[in-house]
N, C-alpha and C positions, 0 to 999 in steps of 0.2 A: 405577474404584474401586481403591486399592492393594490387594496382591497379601493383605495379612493380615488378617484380619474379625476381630470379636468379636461374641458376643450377648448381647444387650442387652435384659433383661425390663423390660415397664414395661405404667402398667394407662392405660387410658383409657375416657372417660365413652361409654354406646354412640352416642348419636348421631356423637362423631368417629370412632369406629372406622367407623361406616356409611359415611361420609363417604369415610374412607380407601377404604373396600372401594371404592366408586362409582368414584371419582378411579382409582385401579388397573383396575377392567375397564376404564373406558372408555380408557384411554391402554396399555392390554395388558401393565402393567408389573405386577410381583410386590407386594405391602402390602409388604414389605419392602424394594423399591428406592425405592417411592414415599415411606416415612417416612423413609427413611434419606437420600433426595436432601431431604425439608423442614427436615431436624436440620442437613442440613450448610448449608443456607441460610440458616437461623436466627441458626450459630456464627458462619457466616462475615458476616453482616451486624453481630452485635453485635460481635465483634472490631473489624471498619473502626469501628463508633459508638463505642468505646470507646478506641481508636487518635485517633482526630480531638479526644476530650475529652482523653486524656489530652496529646497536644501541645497543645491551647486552653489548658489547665493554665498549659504549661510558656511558652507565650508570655505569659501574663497573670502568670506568676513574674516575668519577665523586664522588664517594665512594655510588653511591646507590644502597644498600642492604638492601633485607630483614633480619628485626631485631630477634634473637634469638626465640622468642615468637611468631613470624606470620611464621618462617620455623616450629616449634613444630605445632603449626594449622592447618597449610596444609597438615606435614605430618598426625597428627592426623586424619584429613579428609579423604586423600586417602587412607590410612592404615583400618580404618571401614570399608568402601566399599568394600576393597577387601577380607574381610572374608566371 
């Protein structure tokens, strides 16, 4: 965790606090490493998903797309698989 904190009030409905509590003893960590490790899990996931749209964006700006013949491929591909 970097060397500088801030606190951070916020309300939640009881059952996830329960929740929270449970997850915290059984793994021996404090309610507040365990919410603050799912915050940063949360931020750091929606960044990458919003990273990956915002360059999809910028290639479909660009007009690059897959050509009629590598979408039939692919789908070809995952379509086998999943019979």
């Amino acid at each position: 965790m970097p060397g500088t904190t801030s606190v951070l009030t916020l309300r939640l409905d009881s059952k996830l606090k329960n929740q929270l509590d449970q997850l915290s003893k059984v793994t021996q960590r404090s309610r507040s490493f365990v919410a603050a490790e799912a915050i940063r899990e949360y931020v750091s996931l929606n960044q990458w998903q919003i990273g990956e749209i915002k360059q999809a964006i910028a290639e479909a700006a660009r007009g690059e797309f897959a050509s009629p013949k590598e979408v039939a491929r692919t789908m070809n591909k995952w379509t086998r698989r999943a019979r």
